[in-house]
Kinemage of the C-alpha trace (Angstrom):
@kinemage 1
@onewidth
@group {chain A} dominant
@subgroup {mainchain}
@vectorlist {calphas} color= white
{ca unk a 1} P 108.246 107.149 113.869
{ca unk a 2} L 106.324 110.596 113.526
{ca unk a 3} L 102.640 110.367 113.453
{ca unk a 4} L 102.664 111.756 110.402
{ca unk a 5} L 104.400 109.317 109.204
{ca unk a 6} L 102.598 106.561 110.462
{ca unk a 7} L 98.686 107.958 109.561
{ca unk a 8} L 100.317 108.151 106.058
{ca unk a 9} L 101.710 104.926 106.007
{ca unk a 10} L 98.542 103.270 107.298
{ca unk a 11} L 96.509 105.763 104.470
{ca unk a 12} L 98.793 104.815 101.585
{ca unk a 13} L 98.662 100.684 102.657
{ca unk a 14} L 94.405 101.098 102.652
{ca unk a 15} L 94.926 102.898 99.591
{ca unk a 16} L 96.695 100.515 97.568
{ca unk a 17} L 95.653 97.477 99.038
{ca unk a 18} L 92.096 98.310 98.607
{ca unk a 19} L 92.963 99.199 94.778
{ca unk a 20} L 94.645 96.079 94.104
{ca unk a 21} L 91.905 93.972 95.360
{ca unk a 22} L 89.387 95.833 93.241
{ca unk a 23} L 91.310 95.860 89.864
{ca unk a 24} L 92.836 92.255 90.681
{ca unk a 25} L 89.571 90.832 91.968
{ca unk a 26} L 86.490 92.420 91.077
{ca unk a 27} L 87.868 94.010 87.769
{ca unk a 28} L 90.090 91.772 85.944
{ca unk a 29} L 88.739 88.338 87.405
{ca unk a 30} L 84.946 88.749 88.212
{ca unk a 31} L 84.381 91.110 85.289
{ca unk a 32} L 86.684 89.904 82.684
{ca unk a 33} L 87.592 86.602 83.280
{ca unk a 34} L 91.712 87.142 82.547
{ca unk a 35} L 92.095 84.078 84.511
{ca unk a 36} L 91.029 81.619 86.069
{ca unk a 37} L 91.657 80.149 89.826
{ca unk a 38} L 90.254 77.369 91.971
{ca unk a 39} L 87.357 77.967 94.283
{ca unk a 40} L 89.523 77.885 97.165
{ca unk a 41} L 91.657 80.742 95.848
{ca unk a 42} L 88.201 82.344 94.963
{ca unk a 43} L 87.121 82.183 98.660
{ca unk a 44} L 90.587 83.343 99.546
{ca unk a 45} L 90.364 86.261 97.437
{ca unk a 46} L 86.485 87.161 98.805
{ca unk a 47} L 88.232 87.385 102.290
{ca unk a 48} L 90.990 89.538 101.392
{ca unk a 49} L 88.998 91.615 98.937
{ca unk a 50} L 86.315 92.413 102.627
{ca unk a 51} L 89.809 93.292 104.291
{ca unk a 52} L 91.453 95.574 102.366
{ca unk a 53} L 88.363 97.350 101.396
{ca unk a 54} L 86.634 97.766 104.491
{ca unk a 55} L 83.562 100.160 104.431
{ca unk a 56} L 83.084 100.428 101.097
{ca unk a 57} L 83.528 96.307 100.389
{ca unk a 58} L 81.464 95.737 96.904
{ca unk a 59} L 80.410 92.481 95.980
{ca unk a 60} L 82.363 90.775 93.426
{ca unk a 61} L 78.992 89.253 91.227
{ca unk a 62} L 77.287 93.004 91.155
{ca unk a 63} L 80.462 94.857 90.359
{ca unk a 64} L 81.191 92.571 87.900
{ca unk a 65} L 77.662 92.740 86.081
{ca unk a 66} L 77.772 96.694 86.474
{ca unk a 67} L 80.993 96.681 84.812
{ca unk a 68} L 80.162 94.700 82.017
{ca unk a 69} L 77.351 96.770 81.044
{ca unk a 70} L 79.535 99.585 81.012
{ca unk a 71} L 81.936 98.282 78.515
{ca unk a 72} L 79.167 97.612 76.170
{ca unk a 73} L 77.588 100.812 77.070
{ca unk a 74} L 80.122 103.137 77.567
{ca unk a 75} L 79.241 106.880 77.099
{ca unk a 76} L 75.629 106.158 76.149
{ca unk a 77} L 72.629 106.590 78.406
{ca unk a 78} L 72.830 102.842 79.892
{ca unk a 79} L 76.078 103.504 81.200
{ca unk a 80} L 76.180 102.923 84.281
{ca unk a 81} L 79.091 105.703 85.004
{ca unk a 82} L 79.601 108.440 82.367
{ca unk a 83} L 80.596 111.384 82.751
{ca unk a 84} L 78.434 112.752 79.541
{ca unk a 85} L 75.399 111.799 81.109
{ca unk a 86} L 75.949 113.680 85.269
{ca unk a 87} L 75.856 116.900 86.134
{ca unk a 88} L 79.342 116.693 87.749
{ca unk a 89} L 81.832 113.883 89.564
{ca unk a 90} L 79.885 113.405 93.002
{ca unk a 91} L 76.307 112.894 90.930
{ca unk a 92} L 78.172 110.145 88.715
{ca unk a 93} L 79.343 108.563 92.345
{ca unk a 94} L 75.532 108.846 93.537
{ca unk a 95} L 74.218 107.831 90.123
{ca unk a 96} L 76.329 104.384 90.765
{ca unk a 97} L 76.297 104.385 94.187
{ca unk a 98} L 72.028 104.156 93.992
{ca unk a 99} L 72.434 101.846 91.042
{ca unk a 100} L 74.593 99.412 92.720
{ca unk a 101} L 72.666 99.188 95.736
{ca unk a 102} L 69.558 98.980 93.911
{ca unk a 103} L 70.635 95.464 91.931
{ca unk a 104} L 72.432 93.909 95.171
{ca unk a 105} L 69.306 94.754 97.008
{ca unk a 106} L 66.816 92.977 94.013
{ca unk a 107} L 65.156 96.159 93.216
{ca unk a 108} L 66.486 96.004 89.864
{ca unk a 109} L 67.156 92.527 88.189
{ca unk a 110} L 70.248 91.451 86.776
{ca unk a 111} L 70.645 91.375 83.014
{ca unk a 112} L 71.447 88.085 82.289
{ca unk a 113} L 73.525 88.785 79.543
{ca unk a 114} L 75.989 90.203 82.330
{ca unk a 115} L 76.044 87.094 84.654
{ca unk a 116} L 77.572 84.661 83.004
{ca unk a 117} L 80.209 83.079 85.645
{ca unk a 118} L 80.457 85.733 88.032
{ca unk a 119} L 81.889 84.825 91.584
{ca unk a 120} L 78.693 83.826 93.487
{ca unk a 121} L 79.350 83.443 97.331
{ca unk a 122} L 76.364 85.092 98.936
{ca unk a 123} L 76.406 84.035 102.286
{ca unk a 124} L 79.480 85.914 102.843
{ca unk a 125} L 78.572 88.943 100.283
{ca unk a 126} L 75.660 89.257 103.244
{ca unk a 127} L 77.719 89.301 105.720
{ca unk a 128} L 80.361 91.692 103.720
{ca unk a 129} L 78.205 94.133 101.820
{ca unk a 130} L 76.219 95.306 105.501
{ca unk a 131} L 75.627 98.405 107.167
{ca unk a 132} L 76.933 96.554 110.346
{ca unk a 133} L 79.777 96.008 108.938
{ca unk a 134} L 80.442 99.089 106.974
{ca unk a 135} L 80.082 100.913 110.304
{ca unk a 136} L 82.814 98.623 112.120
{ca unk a 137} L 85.310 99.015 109.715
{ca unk a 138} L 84.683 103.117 109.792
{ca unk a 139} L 84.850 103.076 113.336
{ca unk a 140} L 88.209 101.241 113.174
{ca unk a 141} L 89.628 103.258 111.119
{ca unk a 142} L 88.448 106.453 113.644
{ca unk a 143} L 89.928 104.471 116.644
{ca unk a 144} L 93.013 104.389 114.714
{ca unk a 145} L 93.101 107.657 113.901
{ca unk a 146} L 92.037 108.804 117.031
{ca unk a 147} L 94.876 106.471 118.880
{ca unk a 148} L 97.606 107.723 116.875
{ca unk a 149} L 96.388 111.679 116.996
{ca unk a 150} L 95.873 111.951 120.648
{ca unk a 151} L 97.466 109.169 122.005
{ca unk a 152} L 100.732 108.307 120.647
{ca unk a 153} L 101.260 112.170 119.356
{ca unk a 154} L 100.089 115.681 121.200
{ca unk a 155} L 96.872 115.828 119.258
{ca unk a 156} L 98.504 118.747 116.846
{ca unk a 157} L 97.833 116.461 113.487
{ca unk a 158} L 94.220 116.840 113.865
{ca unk a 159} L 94.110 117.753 110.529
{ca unk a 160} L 94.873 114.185 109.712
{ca unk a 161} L 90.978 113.024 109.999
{ca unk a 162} L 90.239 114.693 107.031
{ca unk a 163} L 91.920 111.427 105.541
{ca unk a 164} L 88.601 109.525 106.646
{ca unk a 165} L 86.203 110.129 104.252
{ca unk a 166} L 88.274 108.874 101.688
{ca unk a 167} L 89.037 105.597 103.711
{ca unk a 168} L 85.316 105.397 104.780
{ca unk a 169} L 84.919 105.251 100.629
{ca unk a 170} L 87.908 104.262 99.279
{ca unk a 171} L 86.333 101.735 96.640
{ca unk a 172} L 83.639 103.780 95.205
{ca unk a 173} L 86.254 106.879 95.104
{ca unk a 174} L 88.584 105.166 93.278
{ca unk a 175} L 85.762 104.379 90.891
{ca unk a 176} L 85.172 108.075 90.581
{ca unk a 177} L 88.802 108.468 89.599
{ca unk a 178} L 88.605 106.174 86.469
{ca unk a 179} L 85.561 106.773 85.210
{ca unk a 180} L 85.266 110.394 85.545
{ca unk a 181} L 88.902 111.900 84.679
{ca unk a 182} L 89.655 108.578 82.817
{ca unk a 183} L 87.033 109.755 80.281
{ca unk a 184} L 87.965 113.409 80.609
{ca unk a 185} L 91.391 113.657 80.582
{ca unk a 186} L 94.562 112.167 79.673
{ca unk a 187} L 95.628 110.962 76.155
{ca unk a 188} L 94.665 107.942 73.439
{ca unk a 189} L 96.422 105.354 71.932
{ca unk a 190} L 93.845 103.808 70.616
{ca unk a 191} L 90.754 105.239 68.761
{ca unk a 192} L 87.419 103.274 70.381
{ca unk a 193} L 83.427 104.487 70.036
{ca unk a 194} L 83.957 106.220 73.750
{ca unk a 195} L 85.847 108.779 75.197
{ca unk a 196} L 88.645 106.542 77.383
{ca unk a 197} L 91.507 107.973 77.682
{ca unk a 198} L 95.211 107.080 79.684
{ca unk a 199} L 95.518 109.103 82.668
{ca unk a 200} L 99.109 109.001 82.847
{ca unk a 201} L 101.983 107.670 81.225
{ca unk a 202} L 103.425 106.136 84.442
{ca unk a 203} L 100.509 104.943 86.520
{ca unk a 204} L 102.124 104.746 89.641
{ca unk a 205} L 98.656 105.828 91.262
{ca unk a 206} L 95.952 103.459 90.167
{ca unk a 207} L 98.088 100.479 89.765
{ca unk a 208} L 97.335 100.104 86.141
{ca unk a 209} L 93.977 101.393 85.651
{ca unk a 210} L 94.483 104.505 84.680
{ca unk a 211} L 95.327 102.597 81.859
{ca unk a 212} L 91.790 102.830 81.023
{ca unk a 213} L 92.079 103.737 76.862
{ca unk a 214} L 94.043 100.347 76.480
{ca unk a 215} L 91.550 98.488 78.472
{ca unk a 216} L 88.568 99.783 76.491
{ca unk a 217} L 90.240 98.710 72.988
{ca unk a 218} L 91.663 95.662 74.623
{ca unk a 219} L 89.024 94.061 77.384
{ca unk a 220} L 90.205 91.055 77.370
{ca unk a 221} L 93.472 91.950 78.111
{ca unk a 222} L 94.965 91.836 81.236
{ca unk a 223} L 98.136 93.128 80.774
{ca unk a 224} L 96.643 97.354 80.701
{ca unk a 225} L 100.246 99.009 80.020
{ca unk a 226} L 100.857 98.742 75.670
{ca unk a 227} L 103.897 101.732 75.205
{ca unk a 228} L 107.036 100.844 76.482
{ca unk a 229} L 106.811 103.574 79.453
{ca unk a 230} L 103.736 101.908 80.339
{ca unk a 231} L 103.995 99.701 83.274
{ca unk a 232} L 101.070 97.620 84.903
{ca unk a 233} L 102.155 96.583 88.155
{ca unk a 234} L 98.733 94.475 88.700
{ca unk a 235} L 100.180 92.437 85.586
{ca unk a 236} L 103.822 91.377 87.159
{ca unk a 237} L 101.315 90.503 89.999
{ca unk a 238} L 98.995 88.289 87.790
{ca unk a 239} L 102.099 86.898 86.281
{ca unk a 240} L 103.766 86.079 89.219
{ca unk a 241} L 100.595 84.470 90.815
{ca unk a 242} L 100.293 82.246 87.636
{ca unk a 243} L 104.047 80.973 87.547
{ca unk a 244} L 103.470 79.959 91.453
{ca unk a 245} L 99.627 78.296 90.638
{ca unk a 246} L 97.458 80.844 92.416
{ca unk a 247} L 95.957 81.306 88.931
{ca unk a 248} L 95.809 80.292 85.471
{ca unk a 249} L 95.966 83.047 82.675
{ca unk a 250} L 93.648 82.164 80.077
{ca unk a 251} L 94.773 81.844 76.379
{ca unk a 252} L 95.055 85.143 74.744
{ca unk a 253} L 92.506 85.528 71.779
């Protein structure tokens, strides 16, 4: 196997692992309660969610209460992530990146109208959501790089490492993703009091989120694909976890 071939491979896997996890996880369950799952599961879930996103791990109870004031506040001032309120996509990132750390770190409290059954595991959210760790997982990802480059090929790929940013913040950039161009461009299916829109009609990319018009007229929802053409793979995912007992879809409203 090339190197090319196998940086890709190993980019693609972070990629989509680390998306699934976040829009499985800290989207659908912590945020939106879609479904329910035992404690064990939940634990199981924490683990995998510090695994596949690495560096840029974000704890399940903050993203969850950032995200919730986001659907209530979406384009307005209190949003935490819009693009009518930054200069541009990076200040947005920045914007959430400072609010983020600010509530995990106490500075700001939590609203409690946001809390409500969140996944609380803090112990391990210390251990997970570090600068210790963070670093690890970057270097990792550099020794891999660096193995593959140099030592398995001739060192000719070296444009590979400009890959690493975007594994060193893979999370938060695929945050950027949604809520910038999801509120920029794409089209509507549904008319809501915020400027959501579908990315694409085949979200083969985002794994469903770019589904992000549905999702704002139907939160509760968490099946995000409504045409025909639109295809949520995170939902045959929920649905097959639920017919095996991993979870338990909730009752739709």
């Amino acid at each position: 196997m090339s190197v090319l071939a196998i940086i890709l491979i190993f980019f693609f896997a972070h990629w989509y692992l680390s998306l699934f996890t976040q829009t499985f996880f800290n989207h659908r369950y912590s945020a939106h309660q879609m479904f329910t799952m035992s404690k064990t599961w939940e634990k199981v879930f924490f683990v995998l969610t510090w695994v596949f996103q690495g560096s840029s791990y974000l704890s399940p109870y903050t993203y969850g209460a950032m995200h919730r004031a986001h659907h209530m506040y979406a384009d307005t001032e209190k949003d935490p992530h819009s693009p009518k309120f930054s200069s541009g996509m990076w200040d947005m990132m920045w914007k959430t990146k400072l609010l983020y750390s600010d509530m995990w770190h106490g500075r700001i409290p939590y609203d409690k109208r946001f809390t409500r059954d969140l996944p609380e595991w803090w112990a391990f959210d210390k251990f997970a959501d570090s600068w210790p760790m963070r670093i690890m997982w970057a270097l990792l990802y550099i020794a891999f790089y660096v193995y593959v480059i140099n030592f398995y090929g001739d060192g000719s790929f070296w444009f590979l490492y400009f890959l690493l940013p975007i594994h060193f913040v893979m999370g938060p950039f695929h945050g950027a993703i949604i809520n910038w161009f999801a509120h920029k461009f794409g089209y509507v299916n549904y008319k809501v009091n915020d400027t959501s829109k579908n990315l694409m009609p085949l979200d083969v990319l985002m794994l469903g989120e770019g589904y992000h018009n549905n999702h704002h007229a139907h939160g509760s929802d968490p099946n995000f694909g409504k045409k025909w053409y639109e295809i949520d793979p995170v939902y045959i995912a929920i649905i097959v976890f639920n017919g095996i007992g991993i979870i338990k879809l909730r009752p739709k409203i």
